[in-house]
N, C-alpha and C positions, 0 to 999 in steps of 0.2 A: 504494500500500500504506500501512496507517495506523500498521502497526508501524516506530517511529522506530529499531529496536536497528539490522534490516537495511539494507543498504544497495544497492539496485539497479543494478546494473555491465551496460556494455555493454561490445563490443568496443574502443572507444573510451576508455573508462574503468577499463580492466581494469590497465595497466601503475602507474597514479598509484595508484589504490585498492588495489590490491593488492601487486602486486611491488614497490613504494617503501614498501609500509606494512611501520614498524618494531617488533617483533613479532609475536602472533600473529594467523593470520584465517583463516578457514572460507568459501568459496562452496560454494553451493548449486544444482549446475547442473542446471536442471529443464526442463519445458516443458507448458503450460495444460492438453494433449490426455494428459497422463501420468498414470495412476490413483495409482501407489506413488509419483509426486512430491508429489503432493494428502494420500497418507495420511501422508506424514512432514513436510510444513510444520510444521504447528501446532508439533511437536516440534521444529522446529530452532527456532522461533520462539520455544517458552520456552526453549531453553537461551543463542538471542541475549541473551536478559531478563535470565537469570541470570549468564553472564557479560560483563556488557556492565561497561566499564570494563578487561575481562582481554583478551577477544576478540572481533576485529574478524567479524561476522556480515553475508555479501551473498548477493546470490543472481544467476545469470546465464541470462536466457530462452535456450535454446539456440538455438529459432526464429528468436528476431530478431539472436541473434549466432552465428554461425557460425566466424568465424575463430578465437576462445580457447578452446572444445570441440576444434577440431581440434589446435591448436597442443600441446592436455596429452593425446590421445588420448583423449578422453572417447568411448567407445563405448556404455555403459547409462546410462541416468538411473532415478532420480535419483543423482548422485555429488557426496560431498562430497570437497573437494581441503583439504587442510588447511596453510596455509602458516606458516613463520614466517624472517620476514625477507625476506620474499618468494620462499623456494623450498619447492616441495613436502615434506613432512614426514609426510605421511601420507593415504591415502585410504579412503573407504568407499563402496561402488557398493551400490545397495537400500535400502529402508526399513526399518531395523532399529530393533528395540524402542528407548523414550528411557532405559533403564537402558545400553545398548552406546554408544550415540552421548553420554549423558553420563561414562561412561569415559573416548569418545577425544576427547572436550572436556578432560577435566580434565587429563590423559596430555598435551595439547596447552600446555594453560596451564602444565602444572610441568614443561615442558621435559624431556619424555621419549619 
Protein backbone atom coordinates (compact mmCIF):
# COMPACT_ATOMS: atom_id res chain seq x y z
CA UNK A 1 0.00 0.00 0.00
CA UNK A 2 1.55 3.51 -0.99
CA UNK A 3 -0.56 5.21 1.78
CA UNK A 4 2.35 5.86 4.43
CA UNK A 5 -0.63 7.23 7.24
CA UNK A 6 -1.99 3.23 7.41
CA UNK A 7 -0.38 0.94 8.86
CA UNK A 8 -0.66 -2.94 7.80
CA UNK A 9 -1.12 -5.38 11.04
CA UNK A 10 -1.13 -8.97 11.14
CA UNK A 11 -1.90 -11.24 13.78
CA UNK A 12 1.53 -11.14 14.61
CA UNK A 13 1.72 -7.47 14.82
CA UNK A 14 -1.40 -6.61 16.21
CA UNK A 15 -0.51 -6.62 20.21
CA UNK A 16 2.97 -4.19 19.70
CA UNK A 17 0.87 -1.95 17.08
CA UNK A 18 -1.96 -1.78 18.76
CA UNK A 19 -2.78 -2.64 22.29
CA UNK A 20 0.82 -1.10 23.51
CA UNK A 21 0.14 1.97 21.32
CA UNK A 22 -0.37 4.97 23.69
CA UNK A 23 -3.24 6.63 22.61
CA UNK A 24 -5.58 6.66 20.12
CA UNK A 25 -6.00 4.08 16.82
CA UNK A 26 -8.58 2.92 14.41
CA UNK A 27 -8.01 -0.77 12.55
CA UNK A 28 -9.79 -1.26 9.74
CA UNK A 29 -10.61 -4.84 9.49
CA UNK A 30 -11.47 -5.75 5.82
CA UNK A 31 -10.99 -8.40 3.39
CA UNK A 32 -9.86 -7.90 -0.99
CA UNK A 33 -13.25 -10.20 -1.99
CA UNK A 34 -15.47 -7.36 0.37
CA UNK A 35 -17.44 -4.67 -1.81
CA UNK A 36 -18.50 -2.07 1.37
CA UNK A 37 -14.68 -2.70 2.47
CA UNK A 38 -13.43 -1.24 -1.08
CA UNK A 39 -16.31 1.50 -0.96
CA UNK A 40 -15.01 2.86 2.48
CA UNK A 41 -11.12 2.61 2.18
CA UNK A 42 -10.47 5.65 0.27
CA UNK A 43 -12.48 7.37 3.34
CA UNK A 44 -10.63 5.97 6.19
CA UNK A 45 -7.64 6.78 4.00
CA UNK A 46 -8.36 10.57 4.05
CA UNK A 47 -9.23 10.62 7.50
CA UNK A 48 -5.78 8.41 8.25
CA UNK A 49 -4.23 11.87 6.40
CA UNK A 50 -6.09 14.07 8.28
CA UNK A 51 -5.52 12.82 11.42
CA UNK A 52 -2.23 11.59 11.32
CA UNK A 53 -0.06 12.85 14.11
CA UNK A 54 -3.67 12.40 16.53
CA UNK A 55 -4.48 8.87 15.35
CA UNK A 56 -2.92 5.81 14.81
CA UNK A 57 -4.68 4.42 11.39
CA UNK A 58 -4.10 0.30 10.36
CA UNK A 59 -5.87 -1.87 8.64
CA UNK A 60 -6.09 -5.82 9.22
CA UNK A 61 -6.77 -8.55 6.03
CA UNK A 62 -9.08 -10.80 7.94
CA UNK A 63 -8.08 -13.46 5.24
CA UNK A 64 -4.74 -13.63 6.19
CA UNK A 65 -5.31 -13.18 9.96
CA UNK A 66 -7.66 -14.92 11.47
CA UNK A 67 -6.88 -15.02 15.09
CA UNK A 68 -7.46 -10.87 16.05
CA UNK A 69 -11.09 -10.81 14.11
CA UNK A 70 -11.85 -13.79 16.39
CA UNK A 71 -10.37 -12.60 19.54
CA UNK A 72 -12.75 -8.99 19.29
CA UNK A 73 -15.71 -10.90 17.65
CA UNK A 74 -15.54 -9.23 14.48
CA UNK A 75 -18.50 -10.88 12.61
CA UNK A 76 -19.21 -8.12 9.56
CA UNK A 77 -16.77 -6.31 7.72
CA UNK A 78 -16.00 -3.95 7.17
CA UNK A 79 -15.44 -2.89 11.08
CA UNK A 80 -13.73 -0.33 12.60
CA UNK A 81 -12.49 -1.11 16.26
CA UNK A 82 -11.44 2.14 17.76
CA UNK A 83 -8.80 1.95 20.55
CA UNK A 84 -7.33 4.10 22.98
CA UNK A 85 -4.61 2.96 25.16
CA UNK A 86 -5.10 -0.17 23.66
CA UNK A 87 -8.74 -1.18 24.76
CA UNK A 88 -11.60 -0.83 22.71
CA UNK A 89 -13.52 2.43 22.95
CA UNK A 90 -15.75 2.38 20.26
CA UNK A 91 -16.86 0.54 17.18
CA UNK A 92 -18.55 0.81 13.69
CA UNK A 93 -19.41 -2.23 11.43
CA UNK A 94 -20.41 -0.89 7.55
CA UNK A 95 -19.42 1.60 5.23
CA UNK A 96 -20.87 4.78 6.52
CA UNK A 97 -20.82 8.15 4.99
CA UNK A 98 -17.19 10.10 5.79
CA UNK A 99 -19.26 12.89 7.58
CA UNK A 100 -20.40 9.60 10.59
CA UNK A 101 -16.88 8.16 10.60
CA UNK A 102 -15.37 11.76 10.80
CA UNK A 103 -17.58 12.39 13.89
CA UNK A 104 -16.39 9.15 15.43
CA UNK A 105 -12.76 10.15 14.56
CA UNK A 106 -12.93 13.24 16.18
CA UNK A 107 -15.39 11.99 19.32
CA UNK A 108 -12.08 9.56 19.28
CA UNK A 109 -9.34 12.14 19.26
CA UNK A 110 -11.07 14.51 22.11
CA UNK A 111 -11.53 11.68 24.25
CA UNK A 112 -15.14 11.17 24.28
Amino acid sequence: MSNLTITELSDATFAEEIEQHPGVAVVDFWAGWCGPCRMVAPTVEELAAEYAGTIKVAKLDIDANGETPRRFGIRSIPTLLFFRNGKVIDTVVGALPKAVLDQRFRAAADGQ
